[in-house]
C-alpha positions in Angstrom: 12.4 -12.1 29.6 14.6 -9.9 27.6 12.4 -10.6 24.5 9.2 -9.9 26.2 10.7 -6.9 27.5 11.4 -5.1 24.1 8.0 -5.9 23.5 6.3 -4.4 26.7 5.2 -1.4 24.7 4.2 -1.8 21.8 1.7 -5.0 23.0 0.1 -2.3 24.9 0.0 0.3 22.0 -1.3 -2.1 19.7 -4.1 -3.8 22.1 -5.2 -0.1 22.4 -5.4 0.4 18.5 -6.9 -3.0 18.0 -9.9 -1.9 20.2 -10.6 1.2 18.3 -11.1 -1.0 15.0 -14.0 -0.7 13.5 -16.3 -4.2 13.5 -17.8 -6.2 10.6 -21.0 -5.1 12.4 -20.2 -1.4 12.5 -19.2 -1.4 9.3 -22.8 -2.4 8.1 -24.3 0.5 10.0 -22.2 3.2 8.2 -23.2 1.5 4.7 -26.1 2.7 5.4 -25.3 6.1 6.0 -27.3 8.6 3.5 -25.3 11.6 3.8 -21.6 12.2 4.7 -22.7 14.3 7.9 -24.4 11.1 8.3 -21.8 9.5 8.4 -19.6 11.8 10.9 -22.1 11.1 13.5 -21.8 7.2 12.9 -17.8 7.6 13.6 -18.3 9.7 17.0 -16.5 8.0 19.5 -13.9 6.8 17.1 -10.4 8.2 16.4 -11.8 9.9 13.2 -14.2 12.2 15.1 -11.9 15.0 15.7 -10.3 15.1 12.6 -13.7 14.8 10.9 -15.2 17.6 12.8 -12.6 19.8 10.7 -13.1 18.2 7.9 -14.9 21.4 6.1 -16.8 21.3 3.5 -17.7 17.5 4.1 -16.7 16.1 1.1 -15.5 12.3 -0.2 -12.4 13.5 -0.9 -11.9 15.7 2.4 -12.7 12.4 4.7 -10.8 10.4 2.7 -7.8 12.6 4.0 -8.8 12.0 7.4 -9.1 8.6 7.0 -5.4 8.1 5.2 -4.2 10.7 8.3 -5.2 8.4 11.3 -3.5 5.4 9.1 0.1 7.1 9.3 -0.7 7.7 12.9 -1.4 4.2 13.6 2.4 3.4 11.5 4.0 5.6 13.4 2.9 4.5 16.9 3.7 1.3 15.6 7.3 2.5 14.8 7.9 4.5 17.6 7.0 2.0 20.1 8.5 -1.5 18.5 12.0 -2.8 19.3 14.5 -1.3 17.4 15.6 -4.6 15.9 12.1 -4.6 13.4 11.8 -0.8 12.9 14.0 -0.8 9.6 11.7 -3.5 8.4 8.3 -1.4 9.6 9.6 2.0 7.7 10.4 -0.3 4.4 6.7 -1.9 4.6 5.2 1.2 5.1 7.3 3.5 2.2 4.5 2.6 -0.2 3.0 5.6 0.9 5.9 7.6 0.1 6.1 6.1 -3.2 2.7 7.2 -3.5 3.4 10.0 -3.1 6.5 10.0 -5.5 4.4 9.0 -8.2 1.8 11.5 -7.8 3.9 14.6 -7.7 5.5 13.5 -11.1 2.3 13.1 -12.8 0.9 16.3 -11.9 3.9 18.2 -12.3 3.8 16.6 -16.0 0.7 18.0 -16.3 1.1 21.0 -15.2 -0.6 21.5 -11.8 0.0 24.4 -9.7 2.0 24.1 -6.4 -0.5 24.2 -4.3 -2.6 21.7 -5.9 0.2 19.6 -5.5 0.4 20.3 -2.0 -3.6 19.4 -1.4 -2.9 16.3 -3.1 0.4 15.0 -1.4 -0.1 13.0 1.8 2.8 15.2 3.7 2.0 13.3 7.0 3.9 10.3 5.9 6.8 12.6 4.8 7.1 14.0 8.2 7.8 10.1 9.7 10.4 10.0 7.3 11.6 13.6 7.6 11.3 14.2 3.5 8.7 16.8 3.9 10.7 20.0 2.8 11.9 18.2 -0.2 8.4 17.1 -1.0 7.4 20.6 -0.8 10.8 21.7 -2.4 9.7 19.4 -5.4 6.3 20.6 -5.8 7.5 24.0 -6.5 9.9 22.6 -9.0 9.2 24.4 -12.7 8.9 20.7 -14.4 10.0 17.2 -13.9 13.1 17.1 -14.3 13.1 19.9 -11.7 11.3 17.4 -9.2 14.4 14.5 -9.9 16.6 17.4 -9.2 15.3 18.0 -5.6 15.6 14.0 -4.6 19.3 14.3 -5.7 21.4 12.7 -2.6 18.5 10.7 -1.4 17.6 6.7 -1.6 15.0 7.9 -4.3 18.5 9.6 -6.7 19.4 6.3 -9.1 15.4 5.0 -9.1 14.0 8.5 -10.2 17.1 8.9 -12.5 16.3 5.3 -14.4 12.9 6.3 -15.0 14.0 10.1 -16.5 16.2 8.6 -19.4 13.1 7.2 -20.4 11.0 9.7 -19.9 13.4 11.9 -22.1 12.5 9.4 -24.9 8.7 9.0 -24.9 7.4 11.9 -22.4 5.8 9.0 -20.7 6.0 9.0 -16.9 4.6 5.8 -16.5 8.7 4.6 -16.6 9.0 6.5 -12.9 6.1 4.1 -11.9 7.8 1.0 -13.2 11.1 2.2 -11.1 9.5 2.9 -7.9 7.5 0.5 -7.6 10.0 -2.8 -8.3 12.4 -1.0 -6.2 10.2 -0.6 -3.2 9.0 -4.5 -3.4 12.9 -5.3 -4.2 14.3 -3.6 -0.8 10.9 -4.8 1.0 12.2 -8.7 0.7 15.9 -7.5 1.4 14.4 -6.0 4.5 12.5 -8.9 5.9 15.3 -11.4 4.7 17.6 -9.2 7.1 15.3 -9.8 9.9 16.5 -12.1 13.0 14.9 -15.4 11.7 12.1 -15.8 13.7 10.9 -12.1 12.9 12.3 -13.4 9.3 9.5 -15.7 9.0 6.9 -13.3 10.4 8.1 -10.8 8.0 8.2 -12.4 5.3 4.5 -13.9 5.3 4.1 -9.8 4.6 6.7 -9.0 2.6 6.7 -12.4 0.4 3.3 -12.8 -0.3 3.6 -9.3 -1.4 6.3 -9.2 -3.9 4.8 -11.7 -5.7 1.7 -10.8 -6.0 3.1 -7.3 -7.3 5.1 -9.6 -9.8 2.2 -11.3 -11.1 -0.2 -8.7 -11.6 2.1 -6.5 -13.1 2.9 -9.2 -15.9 -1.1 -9.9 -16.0 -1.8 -6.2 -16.5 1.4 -5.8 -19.2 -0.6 -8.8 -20.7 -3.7 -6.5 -20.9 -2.2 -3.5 -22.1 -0.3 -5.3 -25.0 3.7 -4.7 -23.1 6.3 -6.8 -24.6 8.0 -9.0 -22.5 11.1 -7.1 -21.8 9.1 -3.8 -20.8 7.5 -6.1 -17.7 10.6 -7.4 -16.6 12.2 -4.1 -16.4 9.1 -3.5 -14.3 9.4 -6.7 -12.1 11.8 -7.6 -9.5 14.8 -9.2 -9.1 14.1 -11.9 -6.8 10.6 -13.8 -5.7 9.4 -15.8 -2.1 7.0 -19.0 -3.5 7.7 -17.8 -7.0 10.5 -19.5 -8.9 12.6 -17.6 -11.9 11.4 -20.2 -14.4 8.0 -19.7 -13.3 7.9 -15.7 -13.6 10.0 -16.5 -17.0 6.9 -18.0 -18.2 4.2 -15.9 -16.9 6.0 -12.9 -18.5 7.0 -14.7 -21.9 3.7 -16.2 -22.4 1.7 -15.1 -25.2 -1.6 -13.9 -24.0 -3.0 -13.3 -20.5 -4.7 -16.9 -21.1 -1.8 -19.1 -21.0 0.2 -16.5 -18.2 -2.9 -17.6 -15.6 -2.6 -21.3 -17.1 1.5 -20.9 -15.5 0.2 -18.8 -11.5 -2.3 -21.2 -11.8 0.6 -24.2 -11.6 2.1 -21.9 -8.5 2.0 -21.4 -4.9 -0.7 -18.7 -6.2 -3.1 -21.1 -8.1 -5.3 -21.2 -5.0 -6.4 -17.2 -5.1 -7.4 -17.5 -8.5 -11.1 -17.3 -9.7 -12.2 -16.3 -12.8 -14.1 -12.9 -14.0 -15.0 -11.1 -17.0 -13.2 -8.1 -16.1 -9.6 -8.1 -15.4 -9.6 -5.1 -12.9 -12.3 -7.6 -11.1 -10.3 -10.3 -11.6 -7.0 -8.4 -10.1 -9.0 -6.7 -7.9 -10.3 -10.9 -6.2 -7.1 -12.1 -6.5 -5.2 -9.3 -4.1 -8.0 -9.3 -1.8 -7.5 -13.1 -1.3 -4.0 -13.1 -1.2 -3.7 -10.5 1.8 -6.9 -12.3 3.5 -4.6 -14.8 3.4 -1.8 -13.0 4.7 -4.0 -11.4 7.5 -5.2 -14.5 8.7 -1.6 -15.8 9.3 -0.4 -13.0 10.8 -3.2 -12.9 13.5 -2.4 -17.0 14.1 1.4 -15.9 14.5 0.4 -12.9 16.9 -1.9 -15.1 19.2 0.9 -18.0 18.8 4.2 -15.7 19.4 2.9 -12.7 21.1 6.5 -11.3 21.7 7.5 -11.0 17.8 7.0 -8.1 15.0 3.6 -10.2 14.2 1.9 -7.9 16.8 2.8 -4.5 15.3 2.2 -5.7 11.3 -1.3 -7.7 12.7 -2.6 -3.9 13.4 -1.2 -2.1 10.8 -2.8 -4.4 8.3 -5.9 -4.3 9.9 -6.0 -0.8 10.0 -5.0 -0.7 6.2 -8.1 -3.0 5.1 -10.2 -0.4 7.4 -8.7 2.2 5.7 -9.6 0.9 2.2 -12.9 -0.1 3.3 -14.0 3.7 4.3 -12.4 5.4 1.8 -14.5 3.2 -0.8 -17.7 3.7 1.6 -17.1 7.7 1.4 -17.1 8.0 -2.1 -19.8 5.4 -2.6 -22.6 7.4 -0.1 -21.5 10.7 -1.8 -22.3 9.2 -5.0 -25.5 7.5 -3.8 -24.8 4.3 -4.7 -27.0 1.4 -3.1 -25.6 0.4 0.4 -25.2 -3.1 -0.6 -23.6 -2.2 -3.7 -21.1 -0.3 -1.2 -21.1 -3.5 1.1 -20.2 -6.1 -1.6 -16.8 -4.0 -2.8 -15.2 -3.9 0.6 -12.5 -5.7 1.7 
């Protein structure tokens, strides 16, 4: 009873944002779209439509906003209305946007952009769950990038941002930000989950897990591409894996070519998503998607199966992502006039 309690809200929250999803079925409807006003009529009804009706001039890049607006207000109804016993767990899932975020404002502020620029750019909505707005904005107005490290002194971001700066200082390259950011946020994602009660554990880490090694073995696949060395990827990777052994990331990262890296995933837990393309973004691109099918389709069997555990909150926020995703990439592709079932075959 007491477990069922904690829970009382947020089943009801997230039934309610299950129901707004888009189907399969609508989906195919809006691939058809011609125009983007087309399109604004399709979503009427939805929880776009407001937000869309402001949405002036209508424009890929405008709805695209919207769209990456009602996600952060599907995480933080999630957040707000789960037990506080998985809400640490929730914020450390969804601080990818943040890093996003992070990321962006360096490499424009390398380049140069104006402040507001910046600011049209930056996804503040996401900063205002994790009250870091005014030093977002503090940072955009920052006269370089070492003035944007400066503003995130004190905070979690101080020692990653700080790594990535030495190196910066050498090579002018801001790519060494990305490499810090991004293996720290997958690093404290598993530390997260592993801290979880252990039933929520388990839940959690079907997320978290799958996720962090995944972001392991693409980055070494795409070092392989670009022609890294081996001790530039593991300064990229993290420290610890879920199915993933250290041997077996030893090997994928010290193999010599991108060839014999797949021969080593292919002997993993991971061997299964793997399916072979002529392109390697199309390979990369198959080989996520499968992996957080995978994930989705185990999180919805834990959801129905334990309907009082954090399975019910991550079940709509990953849901809502892949919907997400899938109208962002619908957006640009009617703006662009590609053929609908072009659109339809690249969606999640």
């Amino acid at each position: 009873m007491i477990r069922a309690a904690r829970y009382s809200q947020i089943l009801v929250k997230a039934s309610a944002e299950r129901s707004y999803l888009l189907s399969k079925e609508q989906l195919r409807r809006l691939v058809e779209c011609k125009t983007l006003n087309e399109l604004a009529v399709q979503l009427q009804g939805s929880p776009y439509e407001s937000l869309l009706r402001l949405s002036k001039p209508p424009s890929a890049v405008n709805f695209q906003r919207v769209f990456k607006e009602d996600l952060v207000r599907v995480y933080n109804k999630m957040m707000a209305f789960s037990p506080k016993r998985i809400i640490e767990f929730l914020g450390s899932y969804l601080r990818y946007l943040e890093i996003e975020n992070l990321k962006v404002l360096i490499k424009l502020k390398n380049a140069g952009v104006s402040y507001g620029s910046i600011l049209n750019v930056l996804l503040l909505s996401i900063e205002e769950v994790f009250k870091m707005k005014e030093r977002f904005i503090r940072a955009a107005k920052a006269k370089d990038v070492n003035g944007v490290i400066e503003a995130f002194k004190g905070t979690v971001y101080d020692p990653i941002l700080s790594e990535g700066l030495k190196r910066y200082e050498e090579t002018g390259l801001t790519k060494f930000f990305d490499f810090s950011l991004d293996r720290t946020y997958h690093d404290y994602l598993l530390s997260s989950a592993e801290s979880l009660p252990r039933e929520e554990r388990e839940i959690a880490l079907l997320v978290a897990g799958l996720r962090v090694d995944v972001f392991n073995i693409v980055t070494a696949i795409r070092s392989k591409f670009l022609g890294y060395p081996p001790h530039l990827t593991f300064r990229a990777i993290t420290r610890r894996f879920f199915r993933l052994s250290e041997k077996q990331v030893r090997n994928i990262v010290s193999s010599s070519d991108i060839r014999e890296a797949l021969a080593y995933v292919r002997e993993s837990f991971y061997g299964n998503f793997l399916t072979p393309h002529d392109n390697i973004e199309e390979f990369i691109k198959d080989f996520e998607r499968k992996v957080n099918h995978f994930i989705l389709r185990n999180i919805s069997r834990e959801r129905l199966a334990k309907p009082f555990t954090i399975a019910v909150p991550l079940e709509v926020m990953l849901r809502k992502e892949i919907e997400t995703k899938n109208l962002v990439m619908l957006s640009s592709g009617i703006e662009f006039g590609w053929n609908p079932k072009d659109i339809l075959s690249m969606l999640l």
